[in-house]
C-alpha positions in Angstrom: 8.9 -17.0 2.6 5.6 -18.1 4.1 5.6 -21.4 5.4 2.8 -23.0 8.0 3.8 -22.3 11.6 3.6 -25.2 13.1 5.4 -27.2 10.5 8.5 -24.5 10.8 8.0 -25.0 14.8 8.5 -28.5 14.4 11.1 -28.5 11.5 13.3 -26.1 13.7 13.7 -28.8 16.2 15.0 -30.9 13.6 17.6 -28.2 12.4 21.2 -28.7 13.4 22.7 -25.3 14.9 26.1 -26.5 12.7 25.6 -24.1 9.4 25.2 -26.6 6.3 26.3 -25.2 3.0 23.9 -23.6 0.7 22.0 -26.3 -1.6 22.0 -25.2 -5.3 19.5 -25.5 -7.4 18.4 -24.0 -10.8 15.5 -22.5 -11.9 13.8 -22.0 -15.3 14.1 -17.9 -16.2 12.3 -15.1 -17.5 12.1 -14.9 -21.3 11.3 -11.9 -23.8 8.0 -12.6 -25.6 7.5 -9.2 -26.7 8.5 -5.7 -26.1 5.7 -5.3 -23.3 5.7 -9.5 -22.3 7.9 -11.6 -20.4 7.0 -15.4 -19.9 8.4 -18.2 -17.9 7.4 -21.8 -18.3 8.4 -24.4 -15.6 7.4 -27.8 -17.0 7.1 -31.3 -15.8 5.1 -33.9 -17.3 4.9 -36.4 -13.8 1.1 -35.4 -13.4 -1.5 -34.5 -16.1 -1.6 -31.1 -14.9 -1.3 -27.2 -15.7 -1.3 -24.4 -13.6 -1.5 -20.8 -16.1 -0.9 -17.3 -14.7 -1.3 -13.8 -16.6 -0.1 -10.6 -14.5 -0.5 -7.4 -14.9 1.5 -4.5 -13.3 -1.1 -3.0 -11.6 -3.2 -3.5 -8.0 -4.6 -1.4 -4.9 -1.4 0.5 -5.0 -3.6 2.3 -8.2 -7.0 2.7 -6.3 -7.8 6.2 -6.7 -8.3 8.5 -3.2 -11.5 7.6 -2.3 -12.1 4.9 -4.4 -9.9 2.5 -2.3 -11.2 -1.2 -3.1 -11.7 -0.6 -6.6 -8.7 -2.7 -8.2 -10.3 -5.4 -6.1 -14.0 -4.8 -7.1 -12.7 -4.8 -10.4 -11.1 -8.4 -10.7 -14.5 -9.9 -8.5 -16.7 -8.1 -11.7 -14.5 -9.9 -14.4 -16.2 -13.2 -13.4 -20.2 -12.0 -13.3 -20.3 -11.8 -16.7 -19.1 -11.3 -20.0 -20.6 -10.8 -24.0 -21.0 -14.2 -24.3 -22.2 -15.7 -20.8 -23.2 -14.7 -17.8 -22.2 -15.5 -14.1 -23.7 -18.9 -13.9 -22.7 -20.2 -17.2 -19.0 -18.6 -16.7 -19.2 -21.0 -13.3 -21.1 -23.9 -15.3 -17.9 -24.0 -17.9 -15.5 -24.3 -15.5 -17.1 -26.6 -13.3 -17.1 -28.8 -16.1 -13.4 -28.2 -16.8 -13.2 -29.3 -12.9 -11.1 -26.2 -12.5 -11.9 -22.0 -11.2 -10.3 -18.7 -12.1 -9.2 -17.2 -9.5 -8.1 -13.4 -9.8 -5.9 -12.2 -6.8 -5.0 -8.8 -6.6 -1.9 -6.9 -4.6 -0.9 -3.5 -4.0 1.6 -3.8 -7.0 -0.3 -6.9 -9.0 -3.4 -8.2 -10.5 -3.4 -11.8 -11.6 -5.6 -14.3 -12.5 -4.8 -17.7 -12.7 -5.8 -21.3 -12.8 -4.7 -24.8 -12.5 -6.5 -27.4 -14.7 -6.0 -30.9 -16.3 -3.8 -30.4 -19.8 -6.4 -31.4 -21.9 -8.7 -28.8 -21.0 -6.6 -25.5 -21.3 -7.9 -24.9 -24.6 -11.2 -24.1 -23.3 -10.1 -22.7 -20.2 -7.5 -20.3 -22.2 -10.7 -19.0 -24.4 -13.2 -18.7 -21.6 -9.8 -16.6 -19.4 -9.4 -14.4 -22.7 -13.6 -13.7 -22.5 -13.3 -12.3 -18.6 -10.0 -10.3 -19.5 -11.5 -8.5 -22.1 -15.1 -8.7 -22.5 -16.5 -8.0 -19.3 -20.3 -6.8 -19.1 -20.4 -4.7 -15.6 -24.2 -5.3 -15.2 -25.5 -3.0 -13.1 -27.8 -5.3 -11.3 -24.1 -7.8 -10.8 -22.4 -4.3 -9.5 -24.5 -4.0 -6.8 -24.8 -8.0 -6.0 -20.8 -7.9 -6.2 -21.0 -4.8 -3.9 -23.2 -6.3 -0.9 -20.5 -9.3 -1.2 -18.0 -7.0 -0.4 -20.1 -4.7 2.5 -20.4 -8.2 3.9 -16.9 -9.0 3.7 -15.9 -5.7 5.6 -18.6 -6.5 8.3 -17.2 -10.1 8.3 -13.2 -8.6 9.0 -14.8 -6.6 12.1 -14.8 -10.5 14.1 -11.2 -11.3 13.8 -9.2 -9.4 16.2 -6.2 -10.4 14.8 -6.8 -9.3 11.2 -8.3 -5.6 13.3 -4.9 -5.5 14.7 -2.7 -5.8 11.8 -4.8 -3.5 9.8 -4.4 -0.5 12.5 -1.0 -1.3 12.3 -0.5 -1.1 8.8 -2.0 1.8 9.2 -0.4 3.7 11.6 3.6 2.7 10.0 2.1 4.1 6.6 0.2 6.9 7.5 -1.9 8.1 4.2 -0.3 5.8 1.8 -2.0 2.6 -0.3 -0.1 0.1 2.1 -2.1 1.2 4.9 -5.0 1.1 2.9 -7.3 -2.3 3.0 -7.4 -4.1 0.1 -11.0 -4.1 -0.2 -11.7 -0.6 1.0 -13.9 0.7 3.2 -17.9 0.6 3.6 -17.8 4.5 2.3 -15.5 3.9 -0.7 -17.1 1.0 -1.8 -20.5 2.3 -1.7 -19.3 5.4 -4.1 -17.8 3.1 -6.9 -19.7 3.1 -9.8 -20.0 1.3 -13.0 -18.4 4.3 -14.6 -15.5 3.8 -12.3 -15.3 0.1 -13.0 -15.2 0.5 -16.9 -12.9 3.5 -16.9 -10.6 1.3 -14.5 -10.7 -1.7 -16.9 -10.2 0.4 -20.2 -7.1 2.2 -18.6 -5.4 -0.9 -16.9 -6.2 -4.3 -18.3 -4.4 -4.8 -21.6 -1.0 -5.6 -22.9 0.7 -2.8 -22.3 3.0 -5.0 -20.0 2.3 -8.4 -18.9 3.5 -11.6 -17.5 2.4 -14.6 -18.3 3.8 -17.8 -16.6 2.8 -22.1 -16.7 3.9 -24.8 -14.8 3.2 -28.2 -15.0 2.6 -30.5 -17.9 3.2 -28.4 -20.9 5.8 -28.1 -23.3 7.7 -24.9 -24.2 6.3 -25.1 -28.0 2.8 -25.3 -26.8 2.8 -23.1 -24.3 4.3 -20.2 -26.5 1.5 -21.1 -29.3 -1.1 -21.0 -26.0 0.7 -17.6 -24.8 0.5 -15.8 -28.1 -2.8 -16.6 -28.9 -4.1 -15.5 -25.6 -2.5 -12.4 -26.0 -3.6 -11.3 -29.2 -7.2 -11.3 -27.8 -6.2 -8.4 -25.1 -6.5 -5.2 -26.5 -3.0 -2.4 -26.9 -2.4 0.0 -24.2 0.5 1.9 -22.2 2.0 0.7 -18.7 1.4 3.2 -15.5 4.0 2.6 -12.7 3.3 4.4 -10.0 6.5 4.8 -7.2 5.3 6.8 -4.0 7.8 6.0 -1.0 6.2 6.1 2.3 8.1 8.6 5.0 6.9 8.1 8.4 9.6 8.7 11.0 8.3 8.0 14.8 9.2 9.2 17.7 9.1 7.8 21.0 6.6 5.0 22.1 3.2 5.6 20.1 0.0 3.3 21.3 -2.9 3.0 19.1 -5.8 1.1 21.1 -8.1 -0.5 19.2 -11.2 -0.6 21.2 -13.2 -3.5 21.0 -16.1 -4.5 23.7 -15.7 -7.5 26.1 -12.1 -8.8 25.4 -11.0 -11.5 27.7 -7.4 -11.8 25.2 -5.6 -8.9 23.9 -3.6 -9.3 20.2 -0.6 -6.8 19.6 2.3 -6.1 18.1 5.0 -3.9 18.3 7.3 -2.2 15.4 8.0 0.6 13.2 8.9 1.0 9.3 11.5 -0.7 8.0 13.5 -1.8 4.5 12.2 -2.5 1.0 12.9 -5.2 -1.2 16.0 -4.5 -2.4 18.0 -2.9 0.1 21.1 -4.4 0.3 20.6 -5.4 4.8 17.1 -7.2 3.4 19.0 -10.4 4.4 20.8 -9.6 7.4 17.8 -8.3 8.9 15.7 -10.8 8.0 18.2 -13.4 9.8 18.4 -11.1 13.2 14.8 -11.1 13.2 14.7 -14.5 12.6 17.0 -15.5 15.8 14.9 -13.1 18.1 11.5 -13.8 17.0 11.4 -16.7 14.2 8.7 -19.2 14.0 10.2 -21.9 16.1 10.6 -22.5 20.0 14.3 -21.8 19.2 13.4 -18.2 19.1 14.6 -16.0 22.5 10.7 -14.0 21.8 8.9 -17.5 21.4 10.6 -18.8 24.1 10.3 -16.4 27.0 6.8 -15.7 26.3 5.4 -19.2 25.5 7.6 -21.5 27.2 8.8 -19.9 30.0 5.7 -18.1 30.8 2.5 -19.2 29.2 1.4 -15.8 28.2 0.4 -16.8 24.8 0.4 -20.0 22.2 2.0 -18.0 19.7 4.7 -15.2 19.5 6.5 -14.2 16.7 8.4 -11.4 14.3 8.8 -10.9 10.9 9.8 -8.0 8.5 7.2 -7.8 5.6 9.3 -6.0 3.5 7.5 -4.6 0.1 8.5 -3.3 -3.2 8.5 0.7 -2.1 8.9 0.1 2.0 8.8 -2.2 4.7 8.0 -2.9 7.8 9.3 -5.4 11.3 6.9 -6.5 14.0 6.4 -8.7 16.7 2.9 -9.8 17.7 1.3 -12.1 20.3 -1.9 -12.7 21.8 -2.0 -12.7 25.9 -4.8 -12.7 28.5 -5.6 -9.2 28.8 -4.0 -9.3 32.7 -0.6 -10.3 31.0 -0.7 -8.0 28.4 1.3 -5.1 29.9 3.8 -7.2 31.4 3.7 -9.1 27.9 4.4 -5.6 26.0 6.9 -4.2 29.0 8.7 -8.2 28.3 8.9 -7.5 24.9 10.5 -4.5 24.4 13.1 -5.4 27.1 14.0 -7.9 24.8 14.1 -6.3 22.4 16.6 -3.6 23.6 18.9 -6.5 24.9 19.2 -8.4 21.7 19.2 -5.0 19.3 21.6 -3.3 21.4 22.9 -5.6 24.1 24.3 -9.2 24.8 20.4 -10.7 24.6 21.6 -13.1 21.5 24.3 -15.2 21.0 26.2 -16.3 18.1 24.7 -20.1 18.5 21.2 -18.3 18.1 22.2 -16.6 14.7 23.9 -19.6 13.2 20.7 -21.6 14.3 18.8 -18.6 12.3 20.7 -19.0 9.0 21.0 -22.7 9.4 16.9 -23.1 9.7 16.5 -19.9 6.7 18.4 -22.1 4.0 17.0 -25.7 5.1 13.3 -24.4 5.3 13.9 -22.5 1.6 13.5 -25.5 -0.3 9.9 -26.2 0.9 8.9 -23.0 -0.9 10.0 -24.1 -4.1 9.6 -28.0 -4.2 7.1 -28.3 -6.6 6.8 -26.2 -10.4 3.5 -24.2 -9.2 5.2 -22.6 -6.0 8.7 -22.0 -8.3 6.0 -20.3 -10.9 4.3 -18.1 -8.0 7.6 -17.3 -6.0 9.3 -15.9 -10.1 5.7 -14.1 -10.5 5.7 -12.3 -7.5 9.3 -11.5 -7.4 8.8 -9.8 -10.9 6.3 -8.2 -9.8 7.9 -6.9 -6.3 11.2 -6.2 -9.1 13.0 -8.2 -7.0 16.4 -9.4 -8.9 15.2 -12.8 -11.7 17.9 -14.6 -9.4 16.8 -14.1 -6.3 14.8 -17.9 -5.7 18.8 -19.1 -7.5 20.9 -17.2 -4.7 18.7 -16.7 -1.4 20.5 -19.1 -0.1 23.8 -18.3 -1.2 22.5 -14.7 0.3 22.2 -16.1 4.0 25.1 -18.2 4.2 27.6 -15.6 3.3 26.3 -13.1 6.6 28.8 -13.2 9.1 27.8 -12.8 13.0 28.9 -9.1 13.1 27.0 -8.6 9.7 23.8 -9.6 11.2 24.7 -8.0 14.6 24.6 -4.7 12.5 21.6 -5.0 11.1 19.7 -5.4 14.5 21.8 -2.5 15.7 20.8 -0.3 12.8 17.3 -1.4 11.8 15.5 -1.4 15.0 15.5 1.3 16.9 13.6 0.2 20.5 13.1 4.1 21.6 10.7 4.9 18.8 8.2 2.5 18.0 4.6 1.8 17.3 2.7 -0.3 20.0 -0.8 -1.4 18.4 -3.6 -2.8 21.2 -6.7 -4.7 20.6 -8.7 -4.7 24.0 -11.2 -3.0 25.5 -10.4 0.6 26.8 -11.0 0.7 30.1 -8.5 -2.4 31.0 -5.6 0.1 30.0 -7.0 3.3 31.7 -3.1 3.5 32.5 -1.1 1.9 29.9 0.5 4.9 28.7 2.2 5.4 32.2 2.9 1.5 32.6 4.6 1.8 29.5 6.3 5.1 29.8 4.5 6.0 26.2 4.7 9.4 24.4 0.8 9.4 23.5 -2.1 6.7 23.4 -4.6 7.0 20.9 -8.0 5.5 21.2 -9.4 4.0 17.7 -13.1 1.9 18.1 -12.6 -0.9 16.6 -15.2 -0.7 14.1 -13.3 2.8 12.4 -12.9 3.0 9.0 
């Protein structure tokens, strides 16, 4: 659940550490349209307003070796043109609609999606069946779309932040899609070609299996009649699924320094592979993590390094976990003098509230208390139930799971929770990624008693 961090920071505060029983709430579910569609409608008629997604089972987790960026470069080409307009009058329509398409792709989805007033979906539905299924792929649009994109990698080389977490994505899944950037890289974008595009388009955008999902101020009648007639337009085809499970054991303490001119602030984080959706500890885990490193001063990891020392504004952890893996981390942001400390702080920690007495049972219950009063706030209006249903369909999380989250947290005991620290996070053999500049750490593998160091310049594809 992604929530803004100072809002949770403040709403933690607010949070009794006395555990309140679960809230219960239902939602609209998935219904059977077709043999290869599902729908969902979650309607209310308060504001004149509709928000329509169609999903397809397919994202970067496809992008051919190589080619990485494509699935991406695919859905920006849908909107520079199609048989019957090109860029500009594609952006002149729905400017007068007072509404965009937006097309968002994942490693396991590509949707696109919009939110309009009611009375215009009828031309917004016929203008989103036109990019699905008529695109043009220009070549003199390929190559405009493709500078976009070279200039979007250049642009990601400023935030050391975003640096970080990509050299950490890549170094807990080693030669698999999730480490991959979603955009590629300046080499595979400059090989994609217009042959690639179309091939890509013709193999995975049709109605082979898709999900299509509306919230807002639309009945279930209309919204069926909108639905069918949408799909009709895309074309027949057959579902690829692909499963690849990432295995990527580490051993000992590994640093990866990312090497970056000048730094006056370092950015890090610490962790190692973890669970998938799924897994039947997703929950437990998610609480531990929670206590130790949540997004509120509460937490023992926000409060050491921000409050008690000053290191940092921020520090946090979180396990992203994802439909084939996972992975924890924490992560802060210290003057590059504090960083060691900051790192040799954290994993001492770490080791006390994993495998020692460094939590106590006030800290959980404060966790699961805050987890179930902050989990209405990601579903308290019918666009954010329609995205959280989309994406857990698409993740093949259970239909249920926004009905018994809650319900999920409350039942963890202490010990259950206690466990999953104990089991999950093993503080010997972990990942410790570095954005600085090199020779500020000529030592950091002795100061942190690491197994190897490995230096990456920052600007590495």
């Amino acid at each position: 659940m992604n929530l803004n961090f100072s809002y949770l920071a403040i709403l933690g505060g607010l949070i009794l550490t006395n555990l309140i029983s679960p809230l219960t709430q239902a939602f609209p579910m998935w219904e059977k349209f077709s043999d290869t569609v599902d729908v969902i409608l979650v309607e209310k008629h308060d504001r004149p307003l509709v928000s329509w997604m169609i999903a397809l089972p397919f994202g970067t987790y496809m992008d051919p070796k190589g080619k990485e960026g494509l699935t991406y470069f695919l859905g920006q080409m849908l909107l520079r043109g199609t048989k019957n307009h090109t860029r500009s009058q594609i952006e002149e329509l729905l400017d007068q609609m007072g509404t965009s398409i937006h097309i968002s792709t994942g490693s396991h989805s590509f949707i696109a999606q919009g939110e309009l007033l009611a009375k215009n979906l009828d031309p917004f539905l016929s203008l989103l069946s036109e990019v699905l299924t008529t695109p043009t792929f220009e070549p003199e649009e390929i190559e405009k779309q493709r500078q976009e994109i070279l200039g979007q990698i250049q642009l990601s080389l400023e935030s050391d932040a975003s640096l970080a977490k990509r050299q950490f994505l890549k170094s807990v899944y080693p030669n698999h899609p999730y480490g991959n950037s979603s955009i590629g890289t300046r080499k595979s974008v400059n090989t994609i070609s217009q042959d690639d595009l179309v091939d890509y388009f013709k193999r995975y955008v049709h109605k082979g299996k898709v999900w299509v999902g509306a919230a807002g101020s639309i009945n279930k009648t209309l919204f069926q009649e909108k639905s069918r007639k949408l799909l009709e337009t895309l074309p027949d085809g057959k579902a690829e699924i692909l499963v690849n499970k990432p295995s990527n054991k580490l051993s000992g303490l590994n640093i990866f320094l990312v090497d970056k001119p000048d730094r006056s602030q370092t950015h890090f984080l610490i962790g190692q592979p973890s669970l998938p959706h799924g897994h039947a500890d997703v929950y437990a885990l998610e609480v531990f993590l929670t206590a130790f490193a949540g997004p509120m001063f509460q937490a023992q990891y926000m409060n050491e390094i921000r409050v008690v020392r000053g290191w940092s504004y921020s520090a946090y952890g979180t396990l992203e976990s994802r439909r084939d893996s996972g992975a924890w981390y924490l992560y802060t942001f210290p003057k590059v003098a504090d960083t060691v400390p900051a790192i040799q702080l954290s994993l001492e920690l770490l080791e006390k509230a994993a495998h020692g007495n460094g939590l106590t049972d006030e800290a959980i219950l404060f966790a699961k208390n805050y987890l179930i009063r902050s989990f209405p706030f990601d579903v308290d209006v019918p666009e954010k139930v329609l995205r959280e249903k989309m994406y857990n369909r698409l993740l093949q999380k259970p239909d249920d799971e926004l009905e018994t989250y809650q319900a999920n947290i409350s039942k963890l005991t202490i010990e259950d929770i206690r466990t999953a620290g104990k089991k999950y996070i093993d503080s010997q053999n972990l990942n410790i990624v570095i954005l600085g500049t090199q020779t500020d750490f000529k030592d950091v593998q002795k100061e942190l008693g690491a197994k190897s160091v490995q230096v990456i310049p920052y600007d590495q594809e």
